[in-house]
Backbone as CSV, one residue per row, in Angstrom:
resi,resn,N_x,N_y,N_z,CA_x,CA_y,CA_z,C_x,C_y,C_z
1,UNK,16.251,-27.869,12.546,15.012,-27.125,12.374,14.422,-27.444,10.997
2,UNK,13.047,-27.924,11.076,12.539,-28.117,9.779,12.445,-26.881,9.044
3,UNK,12.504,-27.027,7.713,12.463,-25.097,6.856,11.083,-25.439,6.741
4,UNK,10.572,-24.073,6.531,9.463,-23.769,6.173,8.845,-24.373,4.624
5,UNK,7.825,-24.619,3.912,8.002,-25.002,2.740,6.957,-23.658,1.745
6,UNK,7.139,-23.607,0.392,7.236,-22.411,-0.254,5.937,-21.614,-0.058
7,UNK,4.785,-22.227,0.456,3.627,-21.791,1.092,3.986,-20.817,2.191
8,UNK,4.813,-20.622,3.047,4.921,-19.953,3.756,5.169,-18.744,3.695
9,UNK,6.127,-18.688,2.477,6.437,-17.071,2.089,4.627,-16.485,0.835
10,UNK,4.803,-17.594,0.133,3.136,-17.346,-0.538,2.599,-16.207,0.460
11,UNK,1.683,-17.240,1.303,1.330,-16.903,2.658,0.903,-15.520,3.105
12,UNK,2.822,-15.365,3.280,3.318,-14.348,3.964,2.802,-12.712,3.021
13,UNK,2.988,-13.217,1.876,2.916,-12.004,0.842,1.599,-11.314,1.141
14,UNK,1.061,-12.756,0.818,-0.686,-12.914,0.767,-1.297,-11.754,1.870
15,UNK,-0.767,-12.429,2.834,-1.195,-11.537,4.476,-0.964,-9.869,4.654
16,UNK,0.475,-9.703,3.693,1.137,-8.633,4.328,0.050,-7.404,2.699
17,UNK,-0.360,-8.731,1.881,-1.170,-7.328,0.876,-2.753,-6.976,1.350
18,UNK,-2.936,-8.051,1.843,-4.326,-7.838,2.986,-4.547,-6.757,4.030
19,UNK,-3.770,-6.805,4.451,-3.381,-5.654,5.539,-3.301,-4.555,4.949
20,UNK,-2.540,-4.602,3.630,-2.644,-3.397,3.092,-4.026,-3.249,2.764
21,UNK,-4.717,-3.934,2.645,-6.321,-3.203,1.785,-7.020,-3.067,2.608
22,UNK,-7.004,-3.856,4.220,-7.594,-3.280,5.374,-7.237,-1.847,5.859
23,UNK,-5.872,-1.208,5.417,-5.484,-0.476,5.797,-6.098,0.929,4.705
24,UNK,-6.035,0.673,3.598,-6.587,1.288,2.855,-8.359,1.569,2.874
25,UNK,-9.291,0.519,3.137,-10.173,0.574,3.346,-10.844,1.773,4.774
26,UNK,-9.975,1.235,5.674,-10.154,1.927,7.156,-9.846,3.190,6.549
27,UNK,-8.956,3.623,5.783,-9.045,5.168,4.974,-9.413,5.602,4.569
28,UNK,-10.158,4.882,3.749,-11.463,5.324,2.566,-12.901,5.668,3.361
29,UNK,-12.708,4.887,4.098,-14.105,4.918,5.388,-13.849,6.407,6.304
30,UNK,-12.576,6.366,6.602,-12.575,8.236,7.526,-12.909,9.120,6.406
31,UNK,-12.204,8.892,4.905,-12.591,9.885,3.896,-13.880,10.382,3.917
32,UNK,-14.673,9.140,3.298,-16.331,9.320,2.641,-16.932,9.323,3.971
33,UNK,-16.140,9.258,5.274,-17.388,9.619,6.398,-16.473,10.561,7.277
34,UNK,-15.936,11.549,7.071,-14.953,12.561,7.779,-15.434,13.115,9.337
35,UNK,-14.655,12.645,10.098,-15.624,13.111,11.514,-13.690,13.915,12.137
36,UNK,-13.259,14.822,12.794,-12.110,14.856,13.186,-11.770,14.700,14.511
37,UNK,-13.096,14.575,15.098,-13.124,14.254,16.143,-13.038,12.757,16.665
38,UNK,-12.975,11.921,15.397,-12.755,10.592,15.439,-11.571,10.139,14.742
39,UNK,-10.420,11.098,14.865,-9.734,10.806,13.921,-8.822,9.718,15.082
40,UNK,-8.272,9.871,16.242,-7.749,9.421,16.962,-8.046,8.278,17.394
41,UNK,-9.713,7.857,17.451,-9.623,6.523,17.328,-9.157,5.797,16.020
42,UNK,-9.641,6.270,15.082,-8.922,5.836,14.002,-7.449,5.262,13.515
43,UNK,-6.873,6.236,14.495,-5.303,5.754,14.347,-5.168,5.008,14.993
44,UNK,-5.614,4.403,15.805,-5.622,3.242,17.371,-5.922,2.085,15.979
45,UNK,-7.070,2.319,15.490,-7.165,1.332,14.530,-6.553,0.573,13.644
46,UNK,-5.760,1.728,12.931,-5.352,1.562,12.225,-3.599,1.214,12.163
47,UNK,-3.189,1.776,13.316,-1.596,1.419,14.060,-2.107,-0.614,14.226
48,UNK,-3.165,-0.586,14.470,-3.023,-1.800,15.245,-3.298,-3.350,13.568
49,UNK,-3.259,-2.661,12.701,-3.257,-3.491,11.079,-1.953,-3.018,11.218
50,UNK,-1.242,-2.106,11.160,-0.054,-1.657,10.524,1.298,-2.715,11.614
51,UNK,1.124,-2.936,12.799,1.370,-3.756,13.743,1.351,-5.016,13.094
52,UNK,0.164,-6.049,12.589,0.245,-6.752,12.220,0.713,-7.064,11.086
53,UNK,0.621,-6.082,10.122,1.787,-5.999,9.124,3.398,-6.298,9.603
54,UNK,3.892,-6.111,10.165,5.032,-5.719,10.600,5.589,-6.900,11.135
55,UNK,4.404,-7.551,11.952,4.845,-9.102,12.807,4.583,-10.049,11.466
56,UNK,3.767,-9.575,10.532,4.409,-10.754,9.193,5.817,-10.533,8.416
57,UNK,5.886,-9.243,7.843,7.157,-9.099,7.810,8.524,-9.465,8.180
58,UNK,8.519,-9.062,9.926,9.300,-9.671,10.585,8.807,-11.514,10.131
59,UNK,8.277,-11.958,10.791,8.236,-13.646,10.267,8.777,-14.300,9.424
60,UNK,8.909,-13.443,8.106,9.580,-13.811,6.852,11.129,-13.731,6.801
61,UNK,11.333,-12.296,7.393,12.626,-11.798,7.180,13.423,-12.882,8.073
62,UNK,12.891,-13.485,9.434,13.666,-14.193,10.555,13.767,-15.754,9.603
63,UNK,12.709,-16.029,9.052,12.758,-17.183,8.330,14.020,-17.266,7.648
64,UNK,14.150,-16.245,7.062,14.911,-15.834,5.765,16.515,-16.324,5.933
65,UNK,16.844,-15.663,7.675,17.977,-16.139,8.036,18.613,-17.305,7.934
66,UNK,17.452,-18.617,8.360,18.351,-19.736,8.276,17.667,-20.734,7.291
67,UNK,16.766,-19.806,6.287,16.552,-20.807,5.254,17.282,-21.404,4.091
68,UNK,17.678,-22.707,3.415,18.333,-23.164,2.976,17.875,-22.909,1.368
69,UNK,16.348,-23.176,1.373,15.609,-23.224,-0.219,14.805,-22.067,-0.125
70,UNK,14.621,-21.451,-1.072,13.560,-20.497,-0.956,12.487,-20.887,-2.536
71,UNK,11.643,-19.999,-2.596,10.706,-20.540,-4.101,11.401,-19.820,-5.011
72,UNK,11.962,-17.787,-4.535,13.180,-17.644,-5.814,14.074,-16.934,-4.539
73,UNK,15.026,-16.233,-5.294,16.063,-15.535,-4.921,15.623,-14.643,-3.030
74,UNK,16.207,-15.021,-2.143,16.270,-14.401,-1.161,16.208,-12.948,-0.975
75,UNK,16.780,-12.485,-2.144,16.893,-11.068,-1.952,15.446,-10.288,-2.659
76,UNK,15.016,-11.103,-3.448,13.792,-10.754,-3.602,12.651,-10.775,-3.006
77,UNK,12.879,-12.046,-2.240,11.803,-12.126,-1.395,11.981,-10.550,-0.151
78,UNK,12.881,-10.881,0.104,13.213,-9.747,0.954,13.017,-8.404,0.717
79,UNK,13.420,-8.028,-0.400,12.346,-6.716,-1.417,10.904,-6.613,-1.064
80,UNK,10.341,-7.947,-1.579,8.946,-7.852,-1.639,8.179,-7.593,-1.054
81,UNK,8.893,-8.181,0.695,8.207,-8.411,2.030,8.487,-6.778,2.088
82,UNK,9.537,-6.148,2.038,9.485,-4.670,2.916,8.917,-3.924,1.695
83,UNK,8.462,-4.359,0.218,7.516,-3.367,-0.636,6.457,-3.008,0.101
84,UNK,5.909,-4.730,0.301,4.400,-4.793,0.995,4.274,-3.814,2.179
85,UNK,4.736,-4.202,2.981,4.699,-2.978,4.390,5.109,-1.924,3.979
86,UNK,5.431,-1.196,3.160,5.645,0.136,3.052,4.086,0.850,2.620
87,UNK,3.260,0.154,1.567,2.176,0.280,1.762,1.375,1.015,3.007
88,UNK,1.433,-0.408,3.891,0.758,-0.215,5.019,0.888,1.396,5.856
89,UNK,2.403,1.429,5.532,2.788,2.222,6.601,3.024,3.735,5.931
90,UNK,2.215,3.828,4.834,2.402,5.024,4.030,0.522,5.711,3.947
91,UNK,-0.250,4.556,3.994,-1.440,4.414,4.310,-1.150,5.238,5.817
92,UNK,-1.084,4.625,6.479,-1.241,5.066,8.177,-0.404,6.446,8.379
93,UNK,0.984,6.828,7.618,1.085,8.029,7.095,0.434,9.045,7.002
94,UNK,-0.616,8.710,5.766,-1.689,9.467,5.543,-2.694,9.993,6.571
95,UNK,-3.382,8.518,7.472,-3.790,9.267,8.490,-3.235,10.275,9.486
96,UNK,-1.935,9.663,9.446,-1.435,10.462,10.979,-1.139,12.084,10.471
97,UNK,-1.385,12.549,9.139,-1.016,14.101,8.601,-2.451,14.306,9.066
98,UNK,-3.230,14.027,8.939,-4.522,14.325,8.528,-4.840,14.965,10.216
99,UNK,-4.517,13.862,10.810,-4.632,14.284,12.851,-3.815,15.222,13.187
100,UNK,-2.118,15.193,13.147,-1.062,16.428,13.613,-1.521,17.635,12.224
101,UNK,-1.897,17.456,11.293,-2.311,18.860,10.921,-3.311,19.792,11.014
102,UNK,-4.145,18.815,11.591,-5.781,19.370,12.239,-6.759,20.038,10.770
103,UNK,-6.651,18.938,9.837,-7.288,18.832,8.792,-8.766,18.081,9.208
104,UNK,-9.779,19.576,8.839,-11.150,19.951,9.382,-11.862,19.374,8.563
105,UNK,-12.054,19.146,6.709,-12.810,18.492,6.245,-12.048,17.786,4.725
106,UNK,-12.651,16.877,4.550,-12.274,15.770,3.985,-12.604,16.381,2.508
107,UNK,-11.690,16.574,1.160,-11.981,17.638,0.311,-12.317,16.144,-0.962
108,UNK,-13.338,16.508,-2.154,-13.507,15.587,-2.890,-12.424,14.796,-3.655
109,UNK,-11.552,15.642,-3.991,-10.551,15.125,-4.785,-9.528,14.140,-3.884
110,UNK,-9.157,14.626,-2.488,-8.731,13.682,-1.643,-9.502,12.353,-1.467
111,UNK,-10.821,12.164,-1.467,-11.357,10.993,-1.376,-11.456,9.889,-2.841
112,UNK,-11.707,11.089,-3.879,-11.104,10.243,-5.303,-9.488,9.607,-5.719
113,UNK,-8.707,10.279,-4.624,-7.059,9.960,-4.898,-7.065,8.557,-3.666
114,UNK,-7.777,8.621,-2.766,-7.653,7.170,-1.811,-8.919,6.286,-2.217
115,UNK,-9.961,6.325,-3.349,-10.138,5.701,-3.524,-9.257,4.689,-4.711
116,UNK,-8.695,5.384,-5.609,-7.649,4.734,-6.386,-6.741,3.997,-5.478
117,UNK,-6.106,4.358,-4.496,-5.329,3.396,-3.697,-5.946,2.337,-3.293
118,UNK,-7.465,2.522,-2.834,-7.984,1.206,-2.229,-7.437,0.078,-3.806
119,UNK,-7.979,1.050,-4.759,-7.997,-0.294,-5.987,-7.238,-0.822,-6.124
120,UNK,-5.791,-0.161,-6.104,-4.819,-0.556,-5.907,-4.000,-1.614,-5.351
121,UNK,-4.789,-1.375,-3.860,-3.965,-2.532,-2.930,-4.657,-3.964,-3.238
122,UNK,-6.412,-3.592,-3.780,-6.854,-4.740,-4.259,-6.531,-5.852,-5.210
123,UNK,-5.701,-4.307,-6.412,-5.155,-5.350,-7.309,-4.001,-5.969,-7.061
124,UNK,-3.038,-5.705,-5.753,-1.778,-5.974,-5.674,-2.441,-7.084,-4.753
125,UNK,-3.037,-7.178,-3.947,-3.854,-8.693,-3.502,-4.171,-9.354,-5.031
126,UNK,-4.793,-9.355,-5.614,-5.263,-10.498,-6.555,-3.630,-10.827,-7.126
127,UNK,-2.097,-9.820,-7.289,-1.290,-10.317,-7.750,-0.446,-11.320,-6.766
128,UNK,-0.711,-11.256,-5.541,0.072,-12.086,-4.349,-0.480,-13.233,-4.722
129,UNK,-1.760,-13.305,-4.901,-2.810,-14.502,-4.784,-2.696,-15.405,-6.692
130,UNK,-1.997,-14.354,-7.154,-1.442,-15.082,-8.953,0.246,-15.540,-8.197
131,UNK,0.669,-15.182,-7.274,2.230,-15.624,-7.302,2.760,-16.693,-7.261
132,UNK,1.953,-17.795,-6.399,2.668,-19.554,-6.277,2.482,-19.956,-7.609
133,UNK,1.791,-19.161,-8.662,1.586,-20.157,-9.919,2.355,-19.307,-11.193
134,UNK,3.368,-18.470,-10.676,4.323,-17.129,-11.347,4.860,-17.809,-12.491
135,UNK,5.339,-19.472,-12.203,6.029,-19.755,-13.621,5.316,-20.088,-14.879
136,UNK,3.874,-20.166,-14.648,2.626,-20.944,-15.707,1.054,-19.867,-15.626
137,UNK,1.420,-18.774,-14.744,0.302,-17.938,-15.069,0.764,-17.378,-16.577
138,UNK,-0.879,-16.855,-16.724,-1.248,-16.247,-17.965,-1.587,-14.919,-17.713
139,UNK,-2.095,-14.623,-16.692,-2.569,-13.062,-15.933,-1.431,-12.197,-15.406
140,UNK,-0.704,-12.416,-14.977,0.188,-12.049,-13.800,0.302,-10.590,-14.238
141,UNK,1.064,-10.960,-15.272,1.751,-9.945,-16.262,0.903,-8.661,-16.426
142,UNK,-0.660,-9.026,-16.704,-1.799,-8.407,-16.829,-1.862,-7.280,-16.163
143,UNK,-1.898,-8.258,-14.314,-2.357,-7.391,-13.583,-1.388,-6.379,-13.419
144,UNK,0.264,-6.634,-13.348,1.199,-5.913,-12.790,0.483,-4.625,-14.013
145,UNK,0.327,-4.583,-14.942,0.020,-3.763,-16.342,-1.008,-2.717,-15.587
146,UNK,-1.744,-3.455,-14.893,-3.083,-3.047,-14.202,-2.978,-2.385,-13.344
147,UNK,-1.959,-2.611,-12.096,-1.390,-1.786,-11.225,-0.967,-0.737,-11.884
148,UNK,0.110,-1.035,-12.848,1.029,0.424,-13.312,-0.300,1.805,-13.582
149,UNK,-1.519,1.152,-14.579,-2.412,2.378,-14.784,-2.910,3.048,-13.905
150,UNK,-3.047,2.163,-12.570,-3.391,3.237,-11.311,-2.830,3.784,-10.567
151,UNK,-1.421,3.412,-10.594,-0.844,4.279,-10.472,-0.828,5.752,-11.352
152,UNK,-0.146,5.524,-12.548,-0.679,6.850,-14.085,-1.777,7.406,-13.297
153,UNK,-3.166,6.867,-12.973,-4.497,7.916,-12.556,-4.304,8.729,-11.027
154,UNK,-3.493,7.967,-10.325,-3.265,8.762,-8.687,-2.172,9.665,-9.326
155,UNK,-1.532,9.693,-10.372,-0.439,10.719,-10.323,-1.108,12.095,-11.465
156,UNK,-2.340,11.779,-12.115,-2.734,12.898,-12.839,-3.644,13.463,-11.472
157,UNK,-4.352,12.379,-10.848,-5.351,13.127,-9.610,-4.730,13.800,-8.782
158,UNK,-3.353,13.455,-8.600,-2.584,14.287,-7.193,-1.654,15.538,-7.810
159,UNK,-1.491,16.010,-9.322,-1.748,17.145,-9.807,-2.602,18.241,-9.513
160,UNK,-4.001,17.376,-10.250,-4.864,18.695,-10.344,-5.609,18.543,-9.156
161,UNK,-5.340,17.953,-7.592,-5.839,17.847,-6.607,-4.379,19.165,-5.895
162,UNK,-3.351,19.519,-6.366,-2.399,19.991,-6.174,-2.440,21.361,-6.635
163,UNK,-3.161,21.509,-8.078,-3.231,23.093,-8.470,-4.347,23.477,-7.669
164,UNK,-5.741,22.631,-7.637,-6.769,23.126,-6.946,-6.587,23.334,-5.480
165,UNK,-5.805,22.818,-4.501,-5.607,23.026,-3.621,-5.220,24.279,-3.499
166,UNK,-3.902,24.873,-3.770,-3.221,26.237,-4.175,-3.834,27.328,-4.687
167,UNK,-4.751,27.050,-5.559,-5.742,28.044,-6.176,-6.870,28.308,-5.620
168,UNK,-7.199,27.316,-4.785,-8.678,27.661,-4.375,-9.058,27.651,-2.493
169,UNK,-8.027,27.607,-2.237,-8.215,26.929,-0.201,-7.438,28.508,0.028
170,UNK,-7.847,28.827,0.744,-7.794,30.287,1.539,-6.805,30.165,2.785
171,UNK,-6.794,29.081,3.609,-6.388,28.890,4.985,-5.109,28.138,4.614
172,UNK,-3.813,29.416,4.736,-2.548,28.611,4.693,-2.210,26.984,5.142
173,UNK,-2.894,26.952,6.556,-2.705,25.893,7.811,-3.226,24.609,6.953
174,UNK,-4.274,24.641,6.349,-5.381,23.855,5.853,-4.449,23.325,4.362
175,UNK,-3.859,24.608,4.081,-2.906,24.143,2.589,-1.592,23.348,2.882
176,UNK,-1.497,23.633,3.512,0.112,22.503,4.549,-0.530,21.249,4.912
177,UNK,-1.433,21.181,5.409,-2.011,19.918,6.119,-2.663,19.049,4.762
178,UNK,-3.106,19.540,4.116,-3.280,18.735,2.652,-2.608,18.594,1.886
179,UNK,-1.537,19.251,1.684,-0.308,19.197,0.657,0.359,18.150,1.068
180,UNK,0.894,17.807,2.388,1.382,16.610,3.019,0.076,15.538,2.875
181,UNK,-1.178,15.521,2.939,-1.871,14.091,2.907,-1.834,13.929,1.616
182,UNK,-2.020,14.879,0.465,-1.572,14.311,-0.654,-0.547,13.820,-1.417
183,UNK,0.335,14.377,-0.481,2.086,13.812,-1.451,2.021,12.440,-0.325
184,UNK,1.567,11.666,0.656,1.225,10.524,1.295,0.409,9.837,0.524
185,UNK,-1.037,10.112,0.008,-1.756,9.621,-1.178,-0.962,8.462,-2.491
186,UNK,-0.076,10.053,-2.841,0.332,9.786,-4.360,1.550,8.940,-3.571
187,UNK,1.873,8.542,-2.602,3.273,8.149,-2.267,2.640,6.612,-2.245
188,UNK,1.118,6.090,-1.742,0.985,4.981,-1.322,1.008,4.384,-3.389
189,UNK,0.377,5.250,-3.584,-0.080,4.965,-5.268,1.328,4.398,-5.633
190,UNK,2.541,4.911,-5.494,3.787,4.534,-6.147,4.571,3.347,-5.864
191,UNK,3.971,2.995,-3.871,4.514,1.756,-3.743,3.682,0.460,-4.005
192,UNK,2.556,0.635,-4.317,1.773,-0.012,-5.182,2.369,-0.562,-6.761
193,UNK,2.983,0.357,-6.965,3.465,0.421,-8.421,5.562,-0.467,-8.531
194,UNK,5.405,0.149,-7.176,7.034,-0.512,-6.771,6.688,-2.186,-6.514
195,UNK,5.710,-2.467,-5.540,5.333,-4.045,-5.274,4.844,-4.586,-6.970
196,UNK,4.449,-4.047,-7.728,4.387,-5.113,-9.398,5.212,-4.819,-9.670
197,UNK,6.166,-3.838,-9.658,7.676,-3.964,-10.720,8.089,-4.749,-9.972
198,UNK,8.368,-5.075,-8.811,9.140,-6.066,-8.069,8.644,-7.653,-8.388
199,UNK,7.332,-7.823,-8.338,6.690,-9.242,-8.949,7.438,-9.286,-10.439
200,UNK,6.576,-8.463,-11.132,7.498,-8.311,-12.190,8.523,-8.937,-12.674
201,UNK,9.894,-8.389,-11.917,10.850,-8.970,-11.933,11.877,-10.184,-11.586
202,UNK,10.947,-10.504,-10.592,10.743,-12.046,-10.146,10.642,-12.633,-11.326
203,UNK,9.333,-12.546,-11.650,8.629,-13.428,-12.917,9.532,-13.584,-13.810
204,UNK,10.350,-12.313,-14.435,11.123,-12.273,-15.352,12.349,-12.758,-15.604
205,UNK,13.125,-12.920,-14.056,14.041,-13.642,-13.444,14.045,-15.329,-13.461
206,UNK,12.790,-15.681,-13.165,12.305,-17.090,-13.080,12.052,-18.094,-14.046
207,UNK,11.489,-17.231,-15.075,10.825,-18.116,-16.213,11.193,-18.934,-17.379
């Protein structure tokens, strides 16, 4: 069997952080346009990126088995690939609280905490897309820096999106059903922050 050559896992990264920002995007879009009666197509939607996440994943990991060379350490790659999809699937998380809790309207501070994630997954795309050149970039380092701060801003927003919730929402049902989309929020923010420590450490490993 011919091996794959180091483009493939590139690639693979590439694809699986895409998905994440499609996935994030399709979130940001139910946010700033809240319908709940559309929430269910939504998840059809959005299961079906999180799907394709999953068949890249898998791709890599099966590669992984009988590959001889890799670009670094196997076990990292293998990290990286299940960082990336955790994303995805922490994103789609989010929606699916939002539907089983029968969360009625879309509150401001929730749409300011997933718009930081969109940025997020954006910047963890521009770092997939710095990775084939990890031993001679000049940025890399930057961006992972760049990630970490948005993470820092989803974790002060999912605070005081946390006291205001508690202090100010009347409808127990409504305070359960947001307390869970926000600890999903701040959860996507962190594996955002887990996929650059993991580049990160590649880099640091490599150089």
């Amino acid at each position: 069997m011919a091996r794959k050559n180091d483009s493939f896992y590139f690639d693979g990264f590439r694809r699986s952080a895409d998905y994440a920002c499609q996935a994030a995007h399709l979130l940001s879009d139910v946010m700033h346009q809240y319908d709940p009666a559309r929430l269910r197509d939504h998840m059809e939607a959005m299961h079906r990126i999180e799907q394709s996440a999953d068949e890249v994943r898998h791709g890599i990991m099966d590669e992984l088995v009988t590959a001889f060379i890799t670009p670094f350490d196997r076990d990292d790659i293998a990290r990286l690939s299940s960082a990336l999809d955790d994303i995805t699937d922490h994103i789609e998380g989010a929606l699916h609280r939002m539907y089983y809790d029968n969360v009625l309207q879309a509150r401001p501070d929730a749409i300011e905490l997933t718009d930081v994630v969109v940025h997020a997954c954006e910047q963890i795309r521009d770092l997939t897309d710095e990775l084939p050149r990890f031993k001679r970039s000049k940025t890399l380092r930057e961006r992972v820096f760049s990630v970490n701060k948005s993470e820092q801003d989803a974790d002060q927003l999912f605070v005081e999106a946390m006291r205001t919730l508690h202090t100010t929402c009347d409808d127990p049902m409504q305070v359960i059903g947001w307390h869970e989309v926000y600890e999903q929020l701040e959860r996507c923010a962190d594996d955002c922050e887990h996929v650059a420590d993991v580049i990160d450490g590649i880099v640091m490993e490599n150089s």
